[in-house]
N, C-alpha and C positions, 0 to 999 in steps of 0.2 A: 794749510792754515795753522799758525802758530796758537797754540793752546796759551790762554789767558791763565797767568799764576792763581792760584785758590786762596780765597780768605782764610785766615786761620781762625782756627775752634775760639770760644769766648773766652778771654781768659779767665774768667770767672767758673766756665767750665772745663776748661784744661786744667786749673787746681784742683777741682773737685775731679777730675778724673784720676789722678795722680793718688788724691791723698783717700778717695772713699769708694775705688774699687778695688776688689781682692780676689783670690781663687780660692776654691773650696780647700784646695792644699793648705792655708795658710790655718784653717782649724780643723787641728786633727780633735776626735771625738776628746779624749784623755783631758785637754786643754780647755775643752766646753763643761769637762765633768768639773771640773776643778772652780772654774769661772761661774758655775752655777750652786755649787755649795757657798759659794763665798757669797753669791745675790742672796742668799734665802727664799723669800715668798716673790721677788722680786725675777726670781728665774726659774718660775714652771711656767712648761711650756704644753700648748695644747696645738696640736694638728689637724687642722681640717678639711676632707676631701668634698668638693660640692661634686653630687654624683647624679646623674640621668641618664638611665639603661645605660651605664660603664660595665656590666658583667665580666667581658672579655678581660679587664685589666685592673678592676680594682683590687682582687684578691692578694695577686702580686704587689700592689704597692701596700696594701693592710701586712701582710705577712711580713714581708721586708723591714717593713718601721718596727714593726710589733717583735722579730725576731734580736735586729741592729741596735734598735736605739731605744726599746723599753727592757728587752729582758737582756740581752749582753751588756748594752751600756744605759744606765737608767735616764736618759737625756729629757725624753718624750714622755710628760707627766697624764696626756691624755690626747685617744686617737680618736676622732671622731669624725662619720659619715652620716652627712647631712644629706637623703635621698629625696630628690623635689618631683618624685613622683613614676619611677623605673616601672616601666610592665616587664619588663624581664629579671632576673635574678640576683641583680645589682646587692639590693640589702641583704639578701640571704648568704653570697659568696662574702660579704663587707663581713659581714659580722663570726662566720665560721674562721674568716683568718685573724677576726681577733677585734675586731671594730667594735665601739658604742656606737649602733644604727641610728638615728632620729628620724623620721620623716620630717621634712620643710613646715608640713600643717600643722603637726600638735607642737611647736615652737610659737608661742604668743597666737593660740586660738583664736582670740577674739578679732583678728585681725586679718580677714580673708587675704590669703597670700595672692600676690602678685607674680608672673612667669618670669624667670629669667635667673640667672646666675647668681647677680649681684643681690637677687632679694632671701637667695641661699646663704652668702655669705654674711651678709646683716643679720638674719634671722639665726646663725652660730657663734654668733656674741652671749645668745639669751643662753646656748646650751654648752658653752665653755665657760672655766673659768681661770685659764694660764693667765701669767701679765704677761708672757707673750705667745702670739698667734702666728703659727703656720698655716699658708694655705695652698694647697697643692691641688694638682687637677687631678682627675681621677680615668683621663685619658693614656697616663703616660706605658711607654713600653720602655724595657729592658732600665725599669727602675733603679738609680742607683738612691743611696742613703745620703750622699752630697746634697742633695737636692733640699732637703732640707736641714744636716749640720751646716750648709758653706752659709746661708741665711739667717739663719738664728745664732751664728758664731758670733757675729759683727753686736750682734744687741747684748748677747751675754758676756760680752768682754768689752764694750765703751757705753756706757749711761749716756752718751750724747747724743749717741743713733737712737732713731726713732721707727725708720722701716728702710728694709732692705730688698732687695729684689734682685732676682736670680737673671743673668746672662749666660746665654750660650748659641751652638751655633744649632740653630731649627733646621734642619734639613727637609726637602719637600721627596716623600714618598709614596707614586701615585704607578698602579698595575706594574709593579715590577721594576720602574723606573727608579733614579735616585736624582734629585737634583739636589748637589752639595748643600748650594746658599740660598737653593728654592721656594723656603719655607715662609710664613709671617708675611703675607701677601696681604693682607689689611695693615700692619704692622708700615709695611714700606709707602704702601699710596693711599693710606687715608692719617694713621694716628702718626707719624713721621713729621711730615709736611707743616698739620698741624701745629704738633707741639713745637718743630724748629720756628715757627711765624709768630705763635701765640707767647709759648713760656720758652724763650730760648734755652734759658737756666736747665730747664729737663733735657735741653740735647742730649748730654752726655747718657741718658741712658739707652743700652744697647737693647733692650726689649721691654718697651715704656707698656707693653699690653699683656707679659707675660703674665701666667696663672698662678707663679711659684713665690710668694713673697712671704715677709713676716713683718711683725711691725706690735710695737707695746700696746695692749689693752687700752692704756689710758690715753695712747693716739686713737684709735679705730672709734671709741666709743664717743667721739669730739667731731667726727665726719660723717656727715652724708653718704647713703650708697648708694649709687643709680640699679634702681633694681634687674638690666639689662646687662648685655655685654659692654657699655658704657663704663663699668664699675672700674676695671684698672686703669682706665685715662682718667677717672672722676677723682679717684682716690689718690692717683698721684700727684693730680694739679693741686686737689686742695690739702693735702699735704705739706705739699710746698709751702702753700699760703699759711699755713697754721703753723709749721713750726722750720723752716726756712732749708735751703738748698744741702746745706754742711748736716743734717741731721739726719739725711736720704744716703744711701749707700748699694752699693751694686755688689755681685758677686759670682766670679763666672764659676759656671757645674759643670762644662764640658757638651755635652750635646741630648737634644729632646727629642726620643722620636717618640710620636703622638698620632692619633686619629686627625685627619685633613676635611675639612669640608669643601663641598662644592659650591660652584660659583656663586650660586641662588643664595642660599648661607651667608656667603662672604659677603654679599651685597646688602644683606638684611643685618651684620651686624658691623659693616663700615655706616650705615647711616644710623643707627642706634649711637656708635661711636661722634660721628660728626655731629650730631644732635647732643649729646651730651658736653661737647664743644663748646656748640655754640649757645649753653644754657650758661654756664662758667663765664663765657666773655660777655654775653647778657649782664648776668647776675655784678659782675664787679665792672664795668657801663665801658667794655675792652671792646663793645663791636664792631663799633669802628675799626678799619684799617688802617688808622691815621700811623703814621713812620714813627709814630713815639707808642705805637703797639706792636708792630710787626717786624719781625727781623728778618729781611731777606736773605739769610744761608739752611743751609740743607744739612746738615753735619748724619753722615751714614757711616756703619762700619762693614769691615772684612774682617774675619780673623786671619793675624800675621805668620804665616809660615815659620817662621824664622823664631817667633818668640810665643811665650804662653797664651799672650791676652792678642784682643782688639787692639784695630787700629782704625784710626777715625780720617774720615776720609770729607770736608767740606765744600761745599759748590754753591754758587748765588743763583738766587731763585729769582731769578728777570720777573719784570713787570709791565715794560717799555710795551706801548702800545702808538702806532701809526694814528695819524687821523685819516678819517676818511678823503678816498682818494679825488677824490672831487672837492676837496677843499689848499689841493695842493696845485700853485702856479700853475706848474709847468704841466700840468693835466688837463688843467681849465684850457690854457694857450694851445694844445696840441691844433 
């Protein structure tokens, strides 16, 4: 069977891939130092780890920032671990390698806090004050400081970006196993599908769910957060809607190895994601399927052997459905 030619990317996002993705090579530290003297109040920057029993690995990424990018290079104006609730040693390890600790609850008291990630990261608006926010997970291993200069490069050198988000290649790492591209398994069959149907515009990004983004104060404090694992599809759609495609920006760091969860997990936070979906296409009256909301291509990536970055790979997502077979001639006639 001859293989049917592939639609190409939108060209709306093949510009935007072109012109507002970069590699963390492209800001080396020196260049951000420079570019944020020049901002003034306009380029401190505040870091924030949302954390829940991360013991094993916060220490190392507190140490790392705190060593890299406050006291070598003064980049990181404030490091701060928001703990929403650790029975293990989480805040104690955060704060010996250098962290301002907060708990989730003494942030806006009067407000019994709600479970979930995204009510972390809303809740470290009250306890930051950079005009621009990193947010990193507090899962990551073999930390690198890319992670968050290749991020925060993009907003301290063009006033037009607004938030940026980190790409790279998530590997799946489970009893000894490696699977290269195994990784981001809610990523590919639940928040993918999605955004290619709903907001085509966000194809182009290579990890529309990842944990590692930045984005100006004066964006964050103008959106909603879904207080779940909903929060980076929530925050990326309306994003979009608020200040438009060309002002989002991607930036690849190389590779995340991270704690993996199990299936049960994954299930619990594809339908928190899918729900947060279909609140957005609710909310702006998208729920309909009608062909003037839905775009049927898939646009996925590989990373290219051959060259630094991604390469985007597109396929039509069929809908063709049979009628029932008892409504067809030649079935009836048999």
């Amino acid at each position: 069977m001859t293989e049917q030619p592939r639609p190409d990317v939108l060209p709306e996002v093949a510009s935007w891939l072109r012109r507002r993705s970069w590699a963390a090579a492209d800001y080396p530290v020196e260049r951000l130092l420079a570019a944020k003297r020049a901002a003034g109040s306009a380029g401190t920057v505040s870091v924030v780890l949302p954390a829940l029993d991360e013991e094993p690995t916060v220490g190392d990424i507190v140490a790392t920032l705190r060593s890299e990018l406050m006291e070598r290079h003064p980049l990181v104006d404030e490091l701060v671990v928001v703990d929403s609730g650790s029975v293990d040693r989480t805040a104690e390890t955060a704060r010996s390698a250098g962290a301002r600790v907060v708990h989730r609850d003494d942030i806006l008291p009067r407000l019994p806090a709600a479970p979930g990630k995204g009510e972390v990261l809303w809740r470290s608006l009250l306890a930051t004050s950079g005009a621009i926010v990193c947010f990193v997970d507090a899962d990551l291993r073999e930390f690198d400081p890319a992670f968050v200069t290749g991020i925060v490069g993009p907003l301290l050198s063009d006033p037009a970006l607004q938030l940026v988000k980190a790409m790279y290649d998530r590997p799946l790492e489970t009893e000894g196993a490696v699977v290269p591209a195994g990784g981001g398994r809610v990523t590919e069959l639940v928040a993918r599908p999605l955004i290619n149907l709903h907001w085509p515009q966000l194809s182009g990004f290579v990890q529309p769910l990842g944990g590692e983004y930045a984005a100006r104060r004066t964006l964050l404090e103008r959106l909603p957060f879904p207080t779940g694992y909903g929060v980076e599809l929530g925050l990326l759609v309306d994003a979009l809607e608020e200040v438009g495609l060309d002002a989002l920006a991607q930036v690849d760091v190389g590779v995340r190895h991270h704690r993996h969860q199990d299936g049960q997990a994954l299930g619990r936070m594809a339908a928190t994601i899918y729900r947060t979906a279909l609140e957005r296409l609710d909310r702006t009256h998208r729920l309909k399927a009608g062909e003037d909301l839905v775009h049927p291509l898939l646009t996925q990536f590989s990373r290219d052997p051959g060259t630094r970055g991604f390469t985007a790979h597109t396929h039509e997502v069929t809908a063709l459905e049979r009628p029932p077979m008892r409504t067809v001639p030649e079935y009836a006639g048999r």
